[in-house]
N, C-alpha and C positions, 0 to 999 in steps of 0.2 A: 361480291367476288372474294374469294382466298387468299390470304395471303401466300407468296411464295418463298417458301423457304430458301436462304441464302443466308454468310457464316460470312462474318470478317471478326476477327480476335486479334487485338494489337496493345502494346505496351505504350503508353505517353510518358515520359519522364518529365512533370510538370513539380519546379521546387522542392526538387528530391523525391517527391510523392511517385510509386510509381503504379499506373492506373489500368488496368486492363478492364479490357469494355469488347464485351462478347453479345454479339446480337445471337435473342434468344430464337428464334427462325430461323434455325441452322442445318448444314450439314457438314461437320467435320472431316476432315481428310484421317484424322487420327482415330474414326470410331467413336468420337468420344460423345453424342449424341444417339440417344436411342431409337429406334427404330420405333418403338410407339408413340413417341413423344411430337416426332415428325409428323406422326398419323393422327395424331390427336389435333394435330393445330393446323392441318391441312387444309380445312374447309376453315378456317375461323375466319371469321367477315365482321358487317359494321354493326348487325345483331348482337352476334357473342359480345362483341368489343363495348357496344352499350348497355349490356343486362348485366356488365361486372358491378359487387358491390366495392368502392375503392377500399371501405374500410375493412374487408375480407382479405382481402389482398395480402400474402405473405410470398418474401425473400428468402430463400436459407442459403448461405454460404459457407461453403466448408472448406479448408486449407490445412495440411500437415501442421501439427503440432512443431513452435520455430515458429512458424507464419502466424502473423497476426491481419486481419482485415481491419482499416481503418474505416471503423462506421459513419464517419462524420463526411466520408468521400464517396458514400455508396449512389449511385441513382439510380431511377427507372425513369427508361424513356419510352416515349410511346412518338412511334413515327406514322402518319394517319395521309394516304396518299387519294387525293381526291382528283379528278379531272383536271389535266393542266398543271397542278403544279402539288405541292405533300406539306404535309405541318408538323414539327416537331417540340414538343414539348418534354422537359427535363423536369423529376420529380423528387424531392428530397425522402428519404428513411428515416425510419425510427427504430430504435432498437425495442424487440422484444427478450430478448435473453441470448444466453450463449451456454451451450451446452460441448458436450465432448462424447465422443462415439469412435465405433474403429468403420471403415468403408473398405471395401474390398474384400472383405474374409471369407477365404474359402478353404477347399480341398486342399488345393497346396498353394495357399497363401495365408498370413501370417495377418495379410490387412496394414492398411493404414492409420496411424491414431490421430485423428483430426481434432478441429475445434471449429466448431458451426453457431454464424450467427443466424439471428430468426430475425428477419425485417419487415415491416410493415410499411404503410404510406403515413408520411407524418400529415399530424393535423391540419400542416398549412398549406398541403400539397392536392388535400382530398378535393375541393372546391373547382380546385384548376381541372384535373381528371375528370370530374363531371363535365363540366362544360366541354372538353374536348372529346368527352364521349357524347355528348348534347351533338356536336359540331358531326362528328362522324356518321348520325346516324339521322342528318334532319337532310345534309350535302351525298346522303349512300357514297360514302367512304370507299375507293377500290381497291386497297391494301392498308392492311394492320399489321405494323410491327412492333416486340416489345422489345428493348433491350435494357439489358445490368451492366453497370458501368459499376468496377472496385476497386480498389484502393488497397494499399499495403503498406501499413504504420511500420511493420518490424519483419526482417527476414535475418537468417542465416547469412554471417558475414562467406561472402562468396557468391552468394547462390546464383544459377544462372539460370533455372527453371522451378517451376512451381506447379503441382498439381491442385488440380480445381474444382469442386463440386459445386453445384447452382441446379438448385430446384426452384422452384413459385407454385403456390397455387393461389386458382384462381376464383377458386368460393369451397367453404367448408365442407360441403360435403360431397366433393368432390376427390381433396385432398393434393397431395403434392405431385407436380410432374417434373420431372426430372431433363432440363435442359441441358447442363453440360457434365459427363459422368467419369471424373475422374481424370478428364484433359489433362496434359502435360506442354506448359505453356512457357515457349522462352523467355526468357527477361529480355533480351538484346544482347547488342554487345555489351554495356554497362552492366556489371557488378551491383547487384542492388547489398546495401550497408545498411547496418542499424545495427540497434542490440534484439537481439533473438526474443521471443515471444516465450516467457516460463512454459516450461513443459511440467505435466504431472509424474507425478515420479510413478 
């Protein structure tokens, strides 16, 4: 069976960290989820979910230029809901680069100039993902979901929302699909503090 798409996106203020964790089976109220992306991961079951290779596996995260993503707080989870009761398991990242790009450019827009990390499953995580892909597909799994949990080292003193980018794909040559596009996601009522993230001149 398929998963069902469903969106919860929320801020945790955990020791100043502050963490927004957006399930990637979403529908936004702000648009901010694509309409193919929905369509792509509609049927996804405990097949797709156990023919992933974990070490294909890539994260991009993108944040206006100001915003910094703390890599060291990023995860991917995978929620595997089986008859009776669901299993969740939490994955750590690894960095593979950080580049810089603009999002949004158009006709008449000028675009955003962001900074995108590229994350994979770290080494110690790949082991655990097999097995709970082993799990989901020996128990016919009835729901698959994946979600990105991130992190925010550094923002704009003030800020009180953040736009978002998060893509993943899910084997190479496939490429990247585009989960959440450009979301604009409140902080809370808390002011998130730091010092700003270098901007490229």
């Amino acid at each position: 069976m398929g998963s069902n798409p469903t969106l919860s996106a929320r801020f945790h203020d955990t020791s100043g960290v502050i963490l927004l964790a957006i399930l990637a089976f979403a529908l936004a109220a702000c648009g901010a989820i694509p309409l193919a992306t929905i369509a792509r991961f509609s049927g996804f079951d405990e097949q797709d979910f156990a023919a992933l290779d974990p070490a294909a596996l890539r994260v991009r995260v993108s944040v206006p230029e100001g915003f910094a993503v703390d890599v060291s707080q990023v995860r991917l989870a995978a929620r595997v809901g089986f008859e009776g009761y669901a299993r969740t398991e939490r994955f750590d990242l690894a960095s593979v680069g950080e580049t810089r790009a603009v999002k949004g450019e158009g006709t008449f827009s000028r675009g955003t100039r962001v900074v995108t990390e590229t994350l994979r499953l770290a080494d110690r995580s790949q082991g655990g993902f097999r097995e709970l892909q082993r799990a989901a597909r020996a128990s016919k799994a009835r729901e698959i979901h994946l979600d990105v949990s991130v992190a925010l080292r550094a923002a704009p003193k003030g800020a009180r929302s953040v736009k978002v980018w998060i893509e993943m794909r899910l084997s190479p040559g496939e490429g990247y699909v585009t989960l959440i596009d450009g979301g604009t996601i409140a902080l809370g009522k808390t002011e998130v503090y730091g010092t700003p993230a270098p901007q490229q001149p």
